[in-house]
C-alpha positions in Angstrom: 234.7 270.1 61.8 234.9 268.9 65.6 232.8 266.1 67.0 232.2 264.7 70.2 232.3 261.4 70.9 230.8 259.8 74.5 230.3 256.6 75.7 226.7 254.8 76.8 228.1 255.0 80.8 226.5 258.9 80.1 223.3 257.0 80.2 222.6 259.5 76.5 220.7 256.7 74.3 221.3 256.5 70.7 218.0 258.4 69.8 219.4 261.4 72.0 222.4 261.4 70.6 221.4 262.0 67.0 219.4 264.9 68.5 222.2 266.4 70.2 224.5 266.3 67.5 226.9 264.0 69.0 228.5 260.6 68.4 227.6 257.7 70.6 229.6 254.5 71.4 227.8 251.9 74.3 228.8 249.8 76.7 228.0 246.3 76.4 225.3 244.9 79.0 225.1 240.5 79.7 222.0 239.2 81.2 223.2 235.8 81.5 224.1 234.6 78.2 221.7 237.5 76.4 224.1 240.2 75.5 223.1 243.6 75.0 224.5 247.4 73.7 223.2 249.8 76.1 221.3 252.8 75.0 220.6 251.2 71.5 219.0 247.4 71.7 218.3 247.9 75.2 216.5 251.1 76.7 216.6 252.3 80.3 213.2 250.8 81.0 214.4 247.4 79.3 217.5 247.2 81.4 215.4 248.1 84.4 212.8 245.5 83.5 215.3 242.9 83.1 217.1 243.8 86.2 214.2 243.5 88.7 213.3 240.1 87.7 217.2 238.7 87.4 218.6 236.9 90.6 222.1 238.2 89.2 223.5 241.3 88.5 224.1 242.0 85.2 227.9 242.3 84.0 228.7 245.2 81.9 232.2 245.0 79.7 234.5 247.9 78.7 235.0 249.5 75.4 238.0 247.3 73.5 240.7 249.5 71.8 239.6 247.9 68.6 236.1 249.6 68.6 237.4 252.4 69.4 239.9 252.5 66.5 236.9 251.5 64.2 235.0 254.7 65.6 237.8 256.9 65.6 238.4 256.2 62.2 234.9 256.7 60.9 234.4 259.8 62.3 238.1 261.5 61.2 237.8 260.2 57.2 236.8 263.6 56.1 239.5 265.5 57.6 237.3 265.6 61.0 238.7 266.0 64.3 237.0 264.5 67.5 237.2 264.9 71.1 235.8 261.5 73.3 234.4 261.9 77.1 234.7 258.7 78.6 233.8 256.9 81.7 235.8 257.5 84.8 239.2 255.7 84.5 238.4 254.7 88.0 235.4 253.2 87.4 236.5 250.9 83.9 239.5 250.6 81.2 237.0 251.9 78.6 239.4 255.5 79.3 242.5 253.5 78.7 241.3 251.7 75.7 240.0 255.1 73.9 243.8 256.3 75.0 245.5 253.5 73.2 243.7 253.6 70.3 243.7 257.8 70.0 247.6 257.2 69.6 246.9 255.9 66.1 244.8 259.2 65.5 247.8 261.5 67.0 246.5 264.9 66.7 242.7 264.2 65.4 241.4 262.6 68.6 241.7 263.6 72.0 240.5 261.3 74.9 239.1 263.2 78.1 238.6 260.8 81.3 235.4 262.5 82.7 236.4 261.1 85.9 232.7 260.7 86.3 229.3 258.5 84.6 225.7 259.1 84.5 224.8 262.4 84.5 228.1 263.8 85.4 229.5 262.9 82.1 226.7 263.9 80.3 226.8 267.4 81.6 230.7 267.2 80.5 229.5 266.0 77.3 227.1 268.8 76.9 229.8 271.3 77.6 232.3 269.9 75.2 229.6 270.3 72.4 228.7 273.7 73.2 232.0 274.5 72.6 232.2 273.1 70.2 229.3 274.7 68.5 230.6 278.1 68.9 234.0 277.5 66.7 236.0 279.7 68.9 238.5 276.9 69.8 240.3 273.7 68.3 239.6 270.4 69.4 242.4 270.0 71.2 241.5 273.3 73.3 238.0 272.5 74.1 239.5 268.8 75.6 241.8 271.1 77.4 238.7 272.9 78.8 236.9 269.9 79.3 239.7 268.6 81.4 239.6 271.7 83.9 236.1 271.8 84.2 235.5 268.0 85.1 236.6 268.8 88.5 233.6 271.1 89.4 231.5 268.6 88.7 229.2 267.1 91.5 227.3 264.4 91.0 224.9 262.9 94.0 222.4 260.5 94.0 220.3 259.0 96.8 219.7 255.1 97.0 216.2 253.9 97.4 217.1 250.3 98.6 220.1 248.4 99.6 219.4 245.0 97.7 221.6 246.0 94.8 224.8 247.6 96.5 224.4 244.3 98.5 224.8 241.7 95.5 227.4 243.8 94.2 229.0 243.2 97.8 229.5 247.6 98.3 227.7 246.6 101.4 227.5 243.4 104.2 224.2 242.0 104.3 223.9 242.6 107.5 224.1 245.9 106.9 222.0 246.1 103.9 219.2 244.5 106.2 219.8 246.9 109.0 219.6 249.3 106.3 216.1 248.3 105.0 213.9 247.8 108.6 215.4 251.7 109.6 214.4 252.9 106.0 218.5 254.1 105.7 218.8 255.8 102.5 222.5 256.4 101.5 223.7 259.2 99.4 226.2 258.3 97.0 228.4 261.0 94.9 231.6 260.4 92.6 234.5 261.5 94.3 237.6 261.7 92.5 236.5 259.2 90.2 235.0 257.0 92.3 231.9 255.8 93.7 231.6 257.2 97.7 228.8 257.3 100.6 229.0 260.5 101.3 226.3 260.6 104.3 222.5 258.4 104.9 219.2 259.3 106.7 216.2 257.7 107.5 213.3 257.7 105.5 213.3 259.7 102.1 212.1 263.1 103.5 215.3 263.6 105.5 217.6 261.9 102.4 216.2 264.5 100.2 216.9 267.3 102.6 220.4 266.0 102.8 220.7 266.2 99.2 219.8 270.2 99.5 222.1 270.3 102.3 225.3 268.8 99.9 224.5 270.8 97.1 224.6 274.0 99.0 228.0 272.5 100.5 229.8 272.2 97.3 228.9 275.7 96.5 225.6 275.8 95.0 225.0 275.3 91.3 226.3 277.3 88.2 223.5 277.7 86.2 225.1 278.8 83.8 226.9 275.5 83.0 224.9 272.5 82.0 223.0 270.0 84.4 220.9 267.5 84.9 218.5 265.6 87.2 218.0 262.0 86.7 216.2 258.6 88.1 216.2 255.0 87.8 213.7 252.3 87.1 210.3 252.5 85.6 209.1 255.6 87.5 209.8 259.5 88.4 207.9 259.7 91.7 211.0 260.2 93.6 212.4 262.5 91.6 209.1 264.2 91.2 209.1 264.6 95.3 212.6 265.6 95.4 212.0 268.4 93.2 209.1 269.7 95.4 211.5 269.1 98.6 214.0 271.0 96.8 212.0 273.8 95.0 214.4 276.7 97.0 217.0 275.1 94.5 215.6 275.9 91.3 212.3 277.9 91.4 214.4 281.2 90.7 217.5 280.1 88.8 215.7 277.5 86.8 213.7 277.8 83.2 214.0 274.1 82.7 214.8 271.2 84.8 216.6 268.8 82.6 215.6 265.2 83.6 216.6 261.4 82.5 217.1 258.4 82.7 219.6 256.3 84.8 221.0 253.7 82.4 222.9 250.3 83.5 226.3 251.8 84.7 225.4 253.5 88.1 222.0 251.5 87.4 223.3 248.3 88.2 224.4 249.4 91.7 221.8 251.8 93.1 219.1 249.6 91.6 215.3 251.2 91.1 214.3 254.2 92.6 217.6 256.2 92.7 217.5 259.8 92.3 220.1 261.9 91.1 221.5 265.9 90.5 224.8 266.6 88.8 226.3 270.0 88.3 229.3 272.7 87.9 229.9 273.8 91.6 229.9 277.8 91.6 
């Protein structure tokens, strides 16, 4: 049997996971000296909670080699093989620590940087296990797959305030301050692995417009591949309005829309209020 492993960066909760039919290994989360596993003693509303009433940002840690070598191990004892999609490598050295610990698994376990988080490496994630659902390929092939398809991936999210890329010091606050009296709303996407700005407008009528106009840019969406929409904090109304703003998107390509929760990776930066939509570019 194959079996997919992803991290907690996908923002997929323990719950969801079990539904899925996947395994789950999460991130740690510190709120001061309170320590925390994301997606399983602390929920997205929890994190979100906790986050608007700390002065600091929270400090998430990597995934150690050793818990990955205790996962690894539990889930190939009957014989199983397993393919992991993990965080960007840009991002953290979970990637590097699944690698290291995949060499004591040498053809069981292959390790896929997503070269993405939230959303985007769910969607990979979802992929992976489709594949693996229809038994067509080995392990090793559907992380082979996995691994040409990450790059179609877009992932692009627009910021509802500054405050939080400010304490993480993304931005000057000068500029975060600038920002906030002109209503600036940046749009963010994972390029290459990394976090970018890849344009801001004023006011969130115009952001959400731009958000149409990049989507359309990188080729439109495959709906034929897994996606997702997502939002952060304690409430959809942004996401709600961006789906009205772009109803040309989905209103004859969509049966579903596919929406969660952003957890504390790309949480912890774009702060309350983001909104995002990942996808395979056509």
């Amino acid at each position: 049997m194959i079996k997919i492993l992803v991290d907690s960066a996908s923002d997929i909760n323990l719950k969801e996971a079990k539904k899925l039919g996947v395994e789950l290994i999460c991130m740690q989360v510190q709120f001061g000296e309170e320590e925390f596993f994301d997606g399983d003693n602390l929920t997205h509303e929890q994190f979100f909670e906790k986050l608007i009433e700390s002065s600091d940002l929270p400090k998430t840690s990597q995934i150690n080699q050793f818990r990955f070598e205790e996962k690894f191990e539990e889930m190939t004892r009957n014989g199983d093989e397993v393919v992991a999609i993990i965080l960007s490598s840009k991002l953290s050295g979970t990637y590097s620590s699944a690698v290291q610990a995949a060499k004591k698994f040498a053809g069981k376990v292959f390790v896929v940087d997503s070269l993405n988080a939230c959303a985007g490496e769910r969607i990979l994630c979802e992929y992976a296990l489709r594949l693996a659902q229809e038994g067509k390929l080995t392990a090793q092939q559907i992380a082979k797959e996995a691994e040409e398809k990450k790059h179609k991936i877009q992932l692009l999210a627009m910021v509802d305030t500054l405050k939080y890329l400010k304490k993480g010091g993304r931005i000057s606050s000068v500029a975060a301050i600038a920002g906030e009296m002109l209503s600036i709303k940046p749009v963010i996407s994972i390029v290459k692995g990394e976090v970018k700005m890849v344009g801001k407008a004023m006011g969130s009528k115009k952001a959400n417009n731009l958000l149409v106009q990049l989507v359309e840019k990188c080729g439109g969406i495959d709906f034929d591949m897994p996606y997702a929409l997502a939002y952060s904090g304690l409430s959809d109304v942004n996401l709600k309005k961006y789906i009205q703003d772009s109803a040309s998107l989905w209103q004859d390509n969509a049966k579903i829309l596919p929406i969660y929760g952003i957890g504390s990776t790309i949480g912890t930066h774009a702060g309350p209020g983001a909104i995002g939509v990942a996808f395979f570019a056509k």
